[in-house]
Structures are given as C-alpha cells and as structure tokens.
C-alpha positions in Angstrom: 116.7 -83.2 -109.8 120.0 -84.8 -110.4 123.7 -83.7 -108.7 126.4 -82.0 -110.4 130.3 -81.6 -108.8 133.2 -80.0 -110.8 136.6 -79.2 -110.0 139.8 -77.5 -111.1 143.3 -77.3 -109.3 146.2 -78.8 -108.3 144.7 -81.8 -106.7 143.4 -85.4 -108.0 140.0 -84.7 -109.1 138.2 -88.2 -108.4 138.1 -88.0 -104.9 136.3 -85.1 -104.7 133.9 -85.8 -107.2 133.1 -89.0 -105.5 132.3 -87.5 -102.3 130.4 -84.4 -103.9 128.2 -86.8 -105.9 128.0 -88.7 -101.9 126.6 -85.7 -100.5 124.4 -84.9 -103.6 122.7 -88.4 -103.8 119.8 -87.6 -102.4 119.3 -85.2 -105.7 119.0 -87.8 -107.7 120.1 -91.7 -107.3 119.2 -94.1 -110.6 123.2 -93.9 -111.7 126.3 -91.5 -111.6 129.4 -91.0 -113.3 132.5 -88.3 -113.4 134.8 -88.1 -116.3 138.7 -86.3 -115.7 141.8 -85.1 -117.6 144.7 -83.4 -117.0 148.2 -82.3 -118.2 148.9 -85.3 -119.7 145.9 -85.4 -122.4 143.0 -87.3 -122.5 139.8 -88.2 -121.3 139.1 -90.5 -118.5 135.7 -91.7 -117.9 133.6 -94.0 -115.6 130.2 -94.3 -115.3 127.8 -96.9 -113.4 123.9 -98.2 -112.9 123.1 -97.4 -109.0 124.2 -95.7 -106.2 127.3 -93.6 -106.2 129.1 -96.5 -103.7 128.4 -98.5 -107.0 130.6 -96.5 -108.9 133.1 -95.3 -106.4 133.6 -99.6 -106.5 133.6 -99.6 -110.7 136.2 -96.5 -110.4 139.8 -98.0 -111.8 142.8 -97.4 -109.1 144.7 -95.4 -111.9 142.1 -93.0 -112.7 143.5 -89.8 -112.1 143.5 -86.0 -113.2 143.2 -82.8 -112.1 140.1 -81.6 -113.6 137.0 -83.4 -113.7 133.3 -83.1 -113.8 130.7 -85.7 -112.0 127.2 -86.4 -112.2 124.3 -88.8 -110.1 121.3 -89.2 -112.0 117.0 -89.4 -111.6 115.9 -90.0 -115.2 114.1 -88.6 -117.4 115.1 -89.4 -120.4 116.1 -93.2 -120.9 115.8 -96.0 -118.1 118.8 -96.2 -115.8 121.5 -97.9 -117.1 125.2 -97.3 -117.6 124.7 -95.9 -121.0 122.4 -93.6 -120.3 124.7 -92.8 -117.3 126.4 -89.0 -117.2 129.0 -87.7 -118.5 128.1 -88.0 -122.2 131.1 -87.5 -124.8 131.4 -86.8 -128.3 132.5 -89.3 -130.7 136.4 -87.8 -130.5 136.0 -88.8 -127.0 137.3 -85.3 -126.1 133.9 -83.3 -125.0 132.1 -84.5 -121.9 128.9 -82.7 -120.6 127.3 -83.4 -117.1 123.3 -82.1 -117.4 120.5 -81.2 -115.2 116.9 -80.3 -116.6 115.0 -81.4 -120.0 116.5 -80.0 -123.9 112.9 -79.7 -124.9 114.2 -79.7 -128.9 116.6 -82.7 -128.2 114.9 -85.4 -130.6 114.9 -82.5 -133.7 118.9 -81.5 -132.6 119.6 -85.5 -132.6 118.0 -85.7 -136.0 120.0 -82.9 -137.2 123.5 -84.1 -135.9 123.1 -88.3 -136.8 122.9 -86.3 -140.2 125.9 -84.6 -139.7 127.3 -87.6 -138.8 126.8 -87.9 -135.0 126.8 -91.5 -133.8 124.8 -91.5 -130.2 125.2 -94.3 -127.5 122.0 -93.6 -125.1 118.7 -92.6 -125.0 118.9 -89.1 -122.9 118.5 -85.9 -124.3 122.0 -84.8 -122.6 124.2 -86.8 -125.4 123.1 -84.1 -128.0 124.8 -81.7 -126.1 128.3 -83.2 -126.0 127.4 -83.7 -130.0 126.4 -79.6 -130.3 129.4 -78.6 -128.2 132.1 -80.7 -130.5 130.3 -79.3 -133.3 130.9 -75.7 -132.4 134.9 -76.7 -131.7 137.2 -75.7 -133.8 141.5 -75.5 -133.2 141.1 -71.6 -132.7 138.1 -72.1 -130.9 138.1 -71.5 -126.9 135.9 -74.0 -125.1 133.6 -71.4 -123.9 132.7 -70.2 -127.3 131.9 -73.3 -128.4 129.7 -73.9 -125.7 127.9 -70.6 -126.0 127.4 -71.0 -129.3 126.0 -74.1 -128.6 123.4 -73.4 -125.8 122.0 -70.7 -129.0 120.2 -74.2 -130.6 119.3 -75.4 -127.3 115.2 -75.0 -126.2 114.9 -76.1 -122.2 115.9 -76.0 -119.2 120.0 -76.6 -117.9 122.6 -76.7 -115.3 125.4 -78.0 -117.1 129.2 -78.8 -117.2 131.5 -79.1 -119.8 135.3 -80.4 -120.1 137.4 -80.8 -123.2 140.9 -82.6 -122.8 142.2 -80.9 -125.1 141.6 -77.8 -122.6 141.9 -79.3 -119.4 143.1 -75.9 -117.6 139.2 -74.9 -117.9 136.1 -76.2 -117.0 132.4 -74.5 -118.8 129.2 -74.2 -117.0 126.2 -72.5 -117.6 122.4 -71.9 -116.3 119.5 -71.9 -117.2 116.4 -72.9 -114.6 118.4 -75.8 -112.7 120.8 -74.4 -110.4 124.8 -73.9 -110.5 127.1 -73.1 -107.8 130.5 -71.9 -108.2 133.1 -72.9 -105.2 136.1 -70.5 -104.8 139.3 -72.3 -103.3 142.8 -71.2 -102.7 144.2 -72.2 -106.4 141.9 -74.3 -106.7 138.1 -74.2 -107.8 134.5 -75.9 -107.5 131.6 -76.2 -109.2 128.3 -77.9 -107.7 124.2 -78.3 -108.5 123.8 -77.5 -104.8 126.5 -75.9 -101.9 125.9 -79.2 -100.2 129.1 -80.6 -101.7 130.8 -77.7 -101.4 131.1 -76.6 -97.5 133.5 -78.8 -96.6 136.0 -77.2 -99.4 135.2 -73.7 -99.4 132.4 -71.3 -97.7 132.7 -68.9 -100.7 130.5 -69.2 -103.3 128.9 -67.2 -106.1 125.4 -68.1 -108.1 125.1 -68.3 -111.6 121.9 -66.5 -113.0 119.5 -68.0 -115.5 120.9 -67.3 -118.9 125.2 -67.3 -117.6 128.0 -68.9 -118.3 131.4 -69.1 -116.4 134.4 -70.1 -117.5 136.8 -72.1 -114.4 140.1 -72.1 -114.1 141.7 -73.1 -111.0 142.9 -69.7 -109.9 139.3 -67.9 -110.8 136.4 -67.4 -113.0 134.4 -65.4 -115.6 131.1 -64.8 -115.9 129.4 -63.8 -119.1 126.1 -64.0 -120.3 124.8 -66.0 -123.7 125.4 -63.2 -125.5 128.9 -62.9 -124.7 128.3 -60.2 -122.3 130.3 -60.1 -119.4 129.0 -59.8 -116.0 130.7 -59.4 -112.3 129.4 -61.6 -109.7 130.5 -61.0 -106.2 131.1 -64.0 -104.0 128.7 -64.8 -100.6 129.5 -66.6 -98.0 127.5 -70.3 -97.0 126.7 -70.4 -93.0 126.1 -74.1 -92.9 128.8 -76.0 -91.0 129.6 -79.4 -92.4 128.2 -81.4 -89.7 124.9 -80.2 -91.0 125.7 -83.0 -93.8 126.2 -85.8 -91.7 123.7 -88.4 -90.1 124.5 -87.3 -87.0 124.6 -90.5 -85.0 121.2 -91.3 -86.3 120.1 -94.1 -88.1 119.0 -91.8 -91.4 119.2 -88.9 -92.2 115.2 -88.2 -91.7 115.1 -89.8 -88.1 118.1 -86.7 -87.6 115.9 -84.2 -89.4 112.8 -84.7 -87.1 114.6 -84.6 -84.3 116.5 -81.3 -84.9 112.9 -79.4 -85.2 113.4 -78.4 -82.0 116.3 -76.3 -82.7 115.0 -75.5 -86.3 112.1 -73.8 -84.9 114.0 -71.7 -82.7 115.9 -70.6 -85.5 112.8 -69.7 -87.7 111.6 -67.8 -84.6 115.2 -65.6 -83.4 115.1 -62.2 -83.6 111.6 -62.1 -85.3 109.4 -62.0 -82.1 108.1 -58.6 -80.8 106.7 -59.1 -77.1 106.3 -55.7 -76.5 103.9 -54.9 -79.1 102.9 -58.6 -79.5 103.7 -58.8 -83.0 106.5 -60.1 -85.4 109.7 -58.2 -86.9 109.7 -59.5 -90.6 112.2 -56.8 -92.1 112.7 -59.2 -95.4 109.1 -58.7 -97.0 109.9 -55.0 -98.2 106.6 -53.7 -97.0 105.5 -51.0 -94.8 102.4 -51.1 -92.4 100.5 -49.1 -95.1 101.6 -51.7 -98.2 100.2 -54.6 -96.1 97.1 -52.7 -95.0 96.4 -52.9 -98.6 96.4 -56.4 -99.5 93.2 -57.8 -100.0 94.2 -61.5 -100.4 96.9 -63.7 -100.2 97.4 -66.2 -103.2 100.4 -68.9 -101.5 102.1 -71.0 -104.3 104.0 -74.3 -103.5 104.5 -78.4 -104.7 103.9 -81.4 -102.8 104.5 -80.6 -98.9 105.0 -76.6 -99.9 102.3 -76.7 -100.7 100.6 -78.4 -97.6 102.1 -76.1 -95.9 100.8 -73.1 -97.7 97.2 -74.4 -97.2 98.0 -74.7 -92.8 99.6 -70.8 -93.5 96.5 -69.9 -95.8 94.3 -71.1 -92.2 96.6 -68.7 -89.9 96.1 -66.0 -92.5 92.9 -66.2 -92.3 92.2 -66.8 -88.7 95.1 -64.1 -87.3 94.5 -61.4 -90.0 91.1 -62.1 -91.2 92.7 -61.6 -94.6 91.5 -63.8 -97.3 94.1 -66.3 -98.4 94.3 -69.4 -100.3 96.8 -72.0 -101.6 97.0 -74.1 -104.9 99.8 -76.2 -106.6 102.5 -74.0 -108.4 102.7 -77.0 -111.2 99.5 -75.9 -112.2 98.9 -72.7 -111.2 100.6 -70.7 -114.5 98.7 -73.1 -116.8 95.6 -71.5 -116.0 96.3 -68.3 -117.5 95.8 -66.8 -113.6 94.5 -63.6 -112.8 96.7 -61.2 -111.7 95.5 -59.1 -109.0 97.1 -55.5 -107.7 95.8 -55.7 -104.0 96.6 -59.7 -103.7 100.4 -60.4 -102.6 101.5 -64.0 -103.5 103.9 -66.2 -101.6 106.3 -68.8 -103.3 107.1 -71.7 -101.2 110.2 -73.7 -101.5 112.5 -75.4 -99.7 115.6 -76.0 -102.1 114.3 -72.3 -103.5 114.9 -73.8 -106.6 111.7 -76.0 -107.5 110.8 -75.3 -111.2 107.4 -75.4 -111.7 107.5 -72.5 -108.4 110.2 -70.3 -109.8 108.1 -70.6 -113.3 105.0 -69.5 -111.3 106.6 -66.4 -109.7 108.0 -65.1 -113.3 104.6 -65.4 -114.6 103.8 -63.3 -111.9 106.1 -60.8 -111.7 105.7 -60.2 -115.9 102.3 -59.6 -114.8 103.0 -56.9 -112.3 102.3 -58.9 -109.6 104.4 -58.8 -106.2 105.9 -62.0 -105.0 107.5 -63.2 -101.2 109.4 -65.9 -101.0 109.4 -68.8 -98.2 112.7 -70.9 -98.7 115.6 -72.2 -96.9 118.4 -71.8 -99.0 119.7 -68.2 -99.2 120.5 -67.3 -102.6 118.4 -69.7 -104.4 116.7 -68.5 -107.5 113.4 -67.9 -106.1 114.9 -66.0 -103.0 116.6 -63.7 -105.7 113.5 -63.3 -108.4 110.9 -61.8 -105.5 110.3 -58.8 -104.1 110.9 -59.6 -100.5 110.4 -62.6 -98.1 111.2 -64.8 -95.2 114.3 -67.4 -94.7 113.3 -70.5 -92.7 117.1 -70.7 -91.2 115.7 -74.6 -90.8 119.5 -75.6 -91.8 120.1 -78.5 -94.1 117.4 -80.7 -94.8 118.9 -84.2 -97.0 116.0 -86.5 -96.6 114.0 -86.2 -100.2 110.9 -86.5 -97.5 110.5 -82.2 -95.9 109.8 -82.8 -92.1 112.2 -79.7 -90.0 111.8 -77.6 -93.8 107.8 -78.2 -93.5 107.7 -77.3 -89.9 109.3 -74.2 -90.5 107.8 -73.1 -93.4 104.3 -73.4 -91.1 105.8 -71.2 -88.3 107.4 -68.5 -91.1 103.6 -68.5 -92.4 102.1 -68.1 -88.6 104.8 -65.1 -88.2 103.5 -64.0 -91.2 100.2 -64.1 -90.1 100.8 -61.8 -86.8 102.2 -59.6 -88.5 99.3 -59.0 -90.6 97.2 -59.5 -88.0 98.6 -56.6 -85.9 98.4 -54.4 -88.8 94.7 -55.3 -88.9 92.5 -56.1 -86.4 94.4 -59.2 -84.4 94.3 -57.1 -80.9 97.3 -57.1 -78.2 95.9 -59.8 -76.0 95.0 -62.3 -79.0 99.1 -61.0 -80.5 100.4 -61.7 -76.9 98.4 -65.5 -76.5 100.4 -66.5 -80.4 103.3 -64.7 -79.6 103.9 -66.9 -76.4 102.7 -70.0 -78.0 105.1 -70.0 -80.9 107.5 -69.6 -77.7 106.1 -73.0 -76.5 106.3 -74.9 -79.6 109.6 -76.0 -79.3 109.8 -77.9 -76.0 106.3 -79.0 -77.1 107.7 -80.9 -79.9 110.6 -82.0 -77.8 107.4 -83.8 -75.6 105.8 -85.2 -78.9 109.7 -86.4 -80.0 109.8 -88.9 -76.2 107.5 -90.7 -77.1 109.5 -92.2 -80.5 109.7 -95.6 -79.3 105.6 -96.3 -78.2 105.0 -94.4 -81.7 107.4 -97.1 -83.7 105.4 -100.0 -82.0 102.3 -98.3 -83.3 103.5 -98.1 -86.9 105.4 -101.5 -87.2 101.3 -102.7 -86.6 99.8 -100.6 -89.1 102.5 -101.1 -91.5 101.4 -104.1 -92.9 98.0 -102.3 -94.5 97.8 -102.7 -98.0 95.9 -98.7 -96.9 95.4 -96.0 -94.2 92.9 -93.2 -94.7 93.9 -89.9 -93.1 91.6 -87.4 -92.0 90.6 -84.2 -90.3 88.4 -81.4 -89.9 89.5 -77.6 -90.8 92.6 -77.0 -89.5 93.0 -81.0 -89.3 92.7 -81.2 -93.2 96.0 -80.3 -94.4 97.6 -82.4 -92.0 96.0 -85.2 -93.1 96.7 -84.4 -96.5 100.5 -83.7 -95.2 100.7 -87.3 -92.6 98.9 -89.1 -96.2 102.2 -87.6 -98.5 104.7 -88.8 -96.1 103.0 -92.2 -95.4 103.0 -92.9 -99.4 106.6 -90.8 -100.6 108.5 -93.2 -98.2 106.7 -96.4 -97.3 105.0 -96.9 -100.5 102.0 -97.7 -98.6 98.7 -96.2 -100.4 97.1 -93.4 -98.5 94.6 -90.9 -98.9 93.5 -87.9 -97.3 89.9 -86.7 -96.5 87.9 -83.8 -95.0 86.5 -85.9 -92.2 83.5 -84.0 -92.7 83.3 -85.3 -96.5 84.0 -89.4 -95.0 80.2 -89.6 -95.2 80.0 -88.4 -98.8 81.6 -91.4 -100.6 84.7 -92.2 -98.8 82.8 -94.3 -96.1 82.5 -97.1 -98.6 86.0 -98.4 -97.9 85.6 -98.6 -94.7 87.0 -101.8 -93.4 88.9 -103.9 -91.2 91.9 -103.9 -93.4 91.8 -100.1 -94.4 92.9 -98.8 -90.5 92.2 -94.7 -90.3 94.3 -91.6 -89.0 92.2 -89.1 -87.4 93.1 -85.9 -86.4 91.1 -85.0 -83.4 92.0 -81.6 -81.5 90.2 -80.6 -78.4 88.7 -77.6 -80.3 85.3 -76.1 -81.6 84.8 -79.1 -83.7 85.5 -82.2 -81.2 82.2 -83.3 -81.0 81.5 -83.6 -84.8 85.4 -85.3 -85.0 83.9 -87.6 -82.2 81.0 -88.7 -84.4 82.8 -89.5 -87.3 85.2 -91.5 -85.2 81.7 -93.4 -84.2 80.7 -93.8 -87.7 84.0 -95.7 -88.7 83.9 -97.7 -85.9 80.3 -98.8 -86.6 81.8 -100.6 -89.9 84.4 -101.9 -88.3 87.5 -99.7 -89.4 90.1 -99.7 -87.2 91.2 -95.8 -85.6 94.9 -94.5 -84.9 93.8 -91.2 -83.4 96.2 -88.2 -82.9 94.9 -86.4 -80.0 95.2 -83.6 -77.4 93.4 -86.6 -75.1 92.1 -90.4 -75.5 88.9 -90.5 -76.8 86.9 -93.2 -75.6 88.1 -96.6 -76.4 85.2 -97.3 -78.5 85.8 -94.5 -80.9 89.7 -95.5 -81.1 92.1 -98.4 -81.1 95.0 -96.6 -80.5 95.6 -93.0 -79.5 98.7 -90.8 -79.9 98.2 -88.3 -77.5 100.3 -84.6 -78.0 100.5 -81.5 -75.9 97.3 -78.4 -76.4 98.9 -75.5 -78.0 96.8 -72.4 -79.5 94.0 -74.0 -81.4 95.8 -72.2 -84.6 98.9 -73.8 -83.9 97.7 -77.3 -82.6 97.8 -78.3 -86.2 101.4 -77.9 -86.5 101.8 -80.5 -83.2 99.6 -82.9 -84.6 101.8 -83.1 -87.5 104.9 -84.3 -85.6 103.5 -88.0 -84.6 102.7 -88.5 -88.3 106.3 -88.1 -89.6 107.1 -90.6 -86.8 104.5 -93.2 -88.0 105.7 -92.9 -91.6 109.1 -93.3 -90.7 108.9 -96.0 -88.8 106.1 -98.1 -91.0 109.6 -97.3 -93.9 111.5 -98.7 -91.7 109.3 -101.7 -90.5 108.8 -102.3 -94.2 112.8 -102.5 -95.2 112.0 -99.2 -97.2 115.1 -96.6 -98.4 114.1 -94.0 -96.1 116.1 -90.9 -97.3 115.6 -92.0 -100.7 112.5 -93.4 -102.1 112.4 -94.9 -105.4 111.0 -92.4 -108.4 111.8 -89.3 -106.0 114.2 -86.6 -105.5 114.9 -83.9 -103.4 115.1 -80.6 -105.2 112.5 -81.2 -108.4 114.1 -78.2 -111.2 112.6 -79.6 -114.0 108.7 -80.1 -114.9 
C-alpha cells in the first residue's frame, strides 16, 4: 500500500519527489514525507499529517539536495501523525529509511535495540529499520553492506529505501513482497513503488525480485541478492504515455476511468479475436490445444473486485467450455491448506499484479506443483513474472483506488478465456461466431450505457441519502450485485449488501422497507419471470426498486429503471455492470465523498 520515490543525479531532488509521491497518492494517503542530502553533508528532512499538498506547503524554500528518498503513507502501524510520518532516521540523524509492507519481528528488534541504546520517536514498525541499518554502519562500512546485513534480522514483508549523508553519491533499496521499481536516466537515476511516477522521467525501467538489493548511483546500478550474490537485470521498457496519469479534463480520476472502457476494451480485445475459426488467439497462457483439453477445472484466485470478477469469468467458463470452474478469495484461500489438483489450472487475478495475499496464493501453488495464469494489467509485476503463462488486460492506467476500466477488462480477458476453452471443447462454430461478434459489440454498447451519465446522476443524488441499498440478482446477476454493492460502500460509505435474489425470500426480506431502496438486476433472459416475482415481493412491503434493465418492467415492480442495451445473455452481465459504477460515483459525489480516494483504502494492497 503506501508510495515510494527515490532519486540520484545532478538535479534538486525535492521537486521530483514531491510530484512522484503526487502521482503515487492514491497508494496510500494518511501522511508523506521525503528526506535529502547532497555534497554538502547532512540530512534534510520534512515530513507531514495529510495529503502530499500538505507537505509540499510544510516543505522549507531552502530545502535542497541532490539525492533524496520520499514516502506517502496508509498505516499500519501507528495512527497518522507526523511522527509516525516516513522517512525514519537514526538517532545520528544520518540513516533515513522509506518502507512499504509489515517487519513481522519489529516489537522483539525494538526491544533489542532500546537495549542497545536506540531511542525511537513513533509507533511504526519502519523506525527499527533506520535503528538496524545504523547499527550495521561502521567508517569502512559501504551503505549497502550495512543494509544487507540488516534485512538478515528482519521477518516480513519490504519495499524499502535507504540514504545515509554521509554517502550521499548512493541510494539502497531492496525487495521483498512489496514492489520496487528502478528508473534509468541520462546521469541521473530513479527509484519508485510503482512506474507511475516514473514515466514522465524515463521509460526504462528494471524490477527488482523478491529477495534483491540495488545499489543507485546516478550514472547506474547493481543488483545483488541478500546473500551478496550479484545478479544482472536487463532494463524494459514502460508503454504508458504520461497523459495516462492525468484527469484528463474530468472531474476525477474515476469519472475518466469509466469513461475510457470503451477504448480499454478494445485494447483487451486487439489481436486476440479469431473470426475465422470463431475462437480466440491467447499465445500468453503457454498451453497447447492438448494441455487445455486436459483441465478438468478451473480454480480463479483474486481480492475484493478481482475477485468479483473471477466469479462473472468462473460463469463464462462454465457456460462457454462447460468446464467446471469456481472462484474464492486469495486472502483466504492458502490458509486452508488447499488441495492441489494436477488436472485443475488456477488463475490469479490482479490488477496492480502486485496484491499480496494473491502473489502468496500463487507461490503456495506453484511449491505445490500446481500451474498458475495470471490476469493483470501491469506488465512485469510480480505475479505476471511468478506464473506459468497468462493474459495482460492492456486496460492502461487505472489511479482511482475504486477498479471500474481494470474490472471490465479482467471480465472480457476471462470471456476470451472462456472461447478459447470452449472451442477446444465442445462450444461449436455458430455458438464461437455469436460471442466472438458480441465481444465486438461491447464497446459501442458501453459507449450507449456511458449517454445516459447525466439521467443516471439524478437517479443516484435520490438514493444517496439511504442510510442502505440492497443489491441483487439472479445467476449471472449475482456477482454484479455483489460487484455494484463493493463500489457503492468503498466510495460512498453508504452500507450495502448483496444477495442472490433467489435467497431475498430466505431472511433478507425482513429489511425490507421504505428506507432500505433495492438494486435489481433484471436481464431479459431464462430467469426474467422469477426476477419479476421477486421485484413483486419487495414491492408488496413497500421497498422501493432501482432496476437495471434490458427493458422497464412494469411500474408496479419498479420505481425507477435504468435501461441498457441486450448483448449475449453471457455477456449481458458485464453491461449491467456499467450503470452501477455510475450510481456509486455519483451518490460519492452527491454525498461530498473523496472519490479517488476513500478513507481506510488504497490502491495496490502488498501487505496482509
């Protein structure tokens, strides 16, 4: 969770650090600080409670130097507060360490150095590492040595960054399970949590692997491993422009985000549709025709919308290849002591491709011999790298903690998925040629759904004021609910819940009411009838219905109707999901809520 920015060169360091931390707030957003030196000794630090703009304001005009490490903060250990602000120092005031992820042995390494004579100033488990590194110091002692030696006590997880003033021609990092980007310049270098803050600098970067180290200067690098092993690392190049960053013109960065589906979808879909053989080219999984004939079942691993989304692609499996499939939460799926099966393939989900608890899910896997693809957006994230094969979403930047364009085309990388199995099974050309043409459609279908913005913020700016909504639908309709209910909640704050509408009747129905409004999911399919009933049933006890609909029901069944275009009946669930980022957003905004970033959350979750 949290942002890290580092550089090295011959420039002033502060100005760069402020706008990397900028373009990382959405990481993490409680407090941020950077520390610098330079040629002229010492060490120069500034931290601040808040947003970044808060300490870009607290910054002194004469804080200068040419290297310098920053940091913006979610908290986990500690309440946000300028203290407990990063960078922490030593008590020399020479060491300062910026810190991502949890030192799971901090409180026994804080007992150990206060004995040593360690005097600590906050509450976070990242002081004891500035105390460890200052420790392991010495005058013959290089700065990486010291912080190897270091990272040897230390049980957890880290992305860290380390300067000493005393060295200021260098600047440390190392990785383990929280992610660290290295930024090549001309004589000059960077160092980030996430390439984000990078583009507009350099479009060459390399990836540090769990369990390396690199030491910066500003005209290069070395990587080594914790055991002082060195390793080569070849730089790749990042293919996001830098407009990607920006709002756009839009009010946030989510309203921008929903509207570039569009285009994101067509992304997700170029080059991978086969009309000929009504099918779908997915060189990236590493499987032949025979390998995928011999899966039996598809286990599909994700957190929060992931994995939403992997219970809409666990439908299309299942529909399209007749394949059994199923999808559960990563955060608890390794806890379970899971059974690893030969003839099942799993499926990681993440956006960032850097999500902890789903990177610690596929290595349990793979130590178990299972075989892992990855769904993520950002190419050469740690979970892209640890599986066997996969798919790249190509959904561009997504900087809203809240997934909308990510989510969408995680759904359409799990319906190609789907044909593809499918025509290797039993999915015949006709059925391959109807999906194949409506994944075609989707994109000027959402552009449809995306019109009708303005009648959809009247809608929410009325329902906002519910203390409750209850969300629900049938089959396919379920994990939309359960998707339309996360949004609702992550960045309104309003409380919402998410039912089988086919379970209403079994409990649920007893908070029915007046003031608890419903969102049903009601698709002219198979089950329209039966969605119809229920609609009657909640308007017999006087509930109030926002129906999201391929066509008004009658006005006795709902008070208001979003009506969207009739796709596939496997896909319609992917439309019906549009109107219900729409309705969050706009009930956030009617409510005066920090859209892009809600209180508690972040974007890219890397520790548990």
């Amino acid at each position: 969770m949290c942002g890290i920015v580092a550089y090295i060169g011959p420039k002033d360091a502060t100005a760069f650090l402020l706008e990397g931390l900028a373009r990382l707030e959405y990481r993490g957003y409680d407090s941020a600080g950077v520390a610098v030196t330079g040629k002229s000794g010492g060490l120069k630090v500034c931290k601040a409670k808040g947003r970044v703009a808060d300490l870009a304001a607290a910054v002194p005009a004469r804080f200068k130097g040419t290297t310098g490490i920053g940091h913006t903060r979610w908290a986990t250990h500690g309440e946000p507060s300028d203290a407990n602000a990063h960078p922490h120092t030593d008590n020399a005031g020479n060491i300062a360490v910026v810190h991502n992820g949890i030192i799971e042995n901090a409180e026994e390494l804080r007992a150990r150095l206060t004995a040593d004579g360690a005097v600590f100033h906050s509450e976070t488990d990242t002081e004891v590492l500035a105390h460890l590194v200052a420790a392991h110091t010495g005058e013959d002692t290089e700065l990486e040595e010291a912080v190897r030696a270091a990272l040897k006590h230390v049980v957890g997880t880290y992305g860290i960054a380390v300067v000493d003033a005393r060295r200021p021609d260098r600047i440390v990092v190392a990785r383990n399970g929280s992610p660290i980007v290295l930024g090549l310049g001309e004589k000059e270098m960077f160092a980030a949590s996430d390439v984000s803050a990078l583009v507009r600098y350099t479009r060459q970067v390399v990836h540090l692997e769990d369990g390396e180290l690199a030491v910066v200067r500003a005209d290069g690098f070395r990587t080594f491993t914790e055991d002082a092993r060195t390793v080569t690392r070849q730089p790749s190049t990042v293919d996001w422009e830098v407009g990607a960053f920006d709002t756009g013109g839009y009010e946030h960065y989510l309203l921008k985000e929903i509207h570039e589906q569009p285009a994101a979808v067509e992304r997700t879909l170029s080059g991978r549709l086969d009309e000929r053989f009504a099918t779908a080219h997915l060189g990236g999984l590493n499987l032949d025709a025979r390998e995928l004939r011999e899966i039996r079942r598809v286990k599909i691993l994700g957190c929060g919308s992931a994995y939403y989304a992997g219970e809409m692609g666990a439908q299309l499996i299942e529909e399209l290849a007749r394949i059994p499939a199923h999808s559960e939460p990563a955060s608890e799926f390794r806890y379970r002591n899971p059974v690893i099966e030969a003839d099942t393939l799993y499926v990681a989900v993440s956006q960032s491709g850097e999500t902890y608890d789903t990177l610690a899910a596929v290595q349990e896997i793979k130590r178990k011999g299972g075989r892992v693809l990855g769904v993520v957006n950002t190419v050469g994230s740690a979970i892209a790298r640890e599986c066997d094969g996969g798919i790249y979403l190509h959904a561009g930047p997504e900087i809203s903690v809240a997934s909308t364009k990510a989510f969408t085309s995680t759904v359409i990388a799990f319906a190609l998925l789907a044909l593809h199995f499918g025509r290797i099974h039993d999915l015949s050309p006709a059925d391959g040629r109807r999906i194949v043409g409506a994944l075609k459609a989707l994109p000027g279908h959402i552009r449809q759904i995306l019109e009708q913005q303005d009648a959809i913020a009247k809608l929410a700016a009325e329902y906002a004021d519910n203390a409750g909504m209850m969300f629900i639908g049938r089959v396919r309709g379920y994990p939309v609910a359960r998707e339309g209910a996360q949004k609702l909640k992550e960045i309104s704050y309003v409380h919402a819940e998410a039912y089988p509408a086919s379970e209403l009747k079994h409990g649920p129905l007893a908070l029915i009411s007046p003031e608890l409004p419903t969102v049903a999911l009601v698709p002219d399919d198979e089950l329209l009838d039966k969605n119809l009933t229920t609609l009657g049933e909640i308007k017999a006890r006087s509930g109030r219905v926002l129906a999201i609909a391929h066509r008004e029901p009658d006005a006795k069944l709902a008070d208001h109707c979003i009506v969207v275009p009739k796709s596939e009946p496997e896909l319609d669930p992917l439309l019906l999901n549009i109107p219900l980022q729409l309705l969050a957003y706009h009930a956030a905004v009617a409510l005066g809520r920090d859209v892009d970033k809600p209180r508690n959350l972040a974007k890219s979750v890397t520790v548990e």
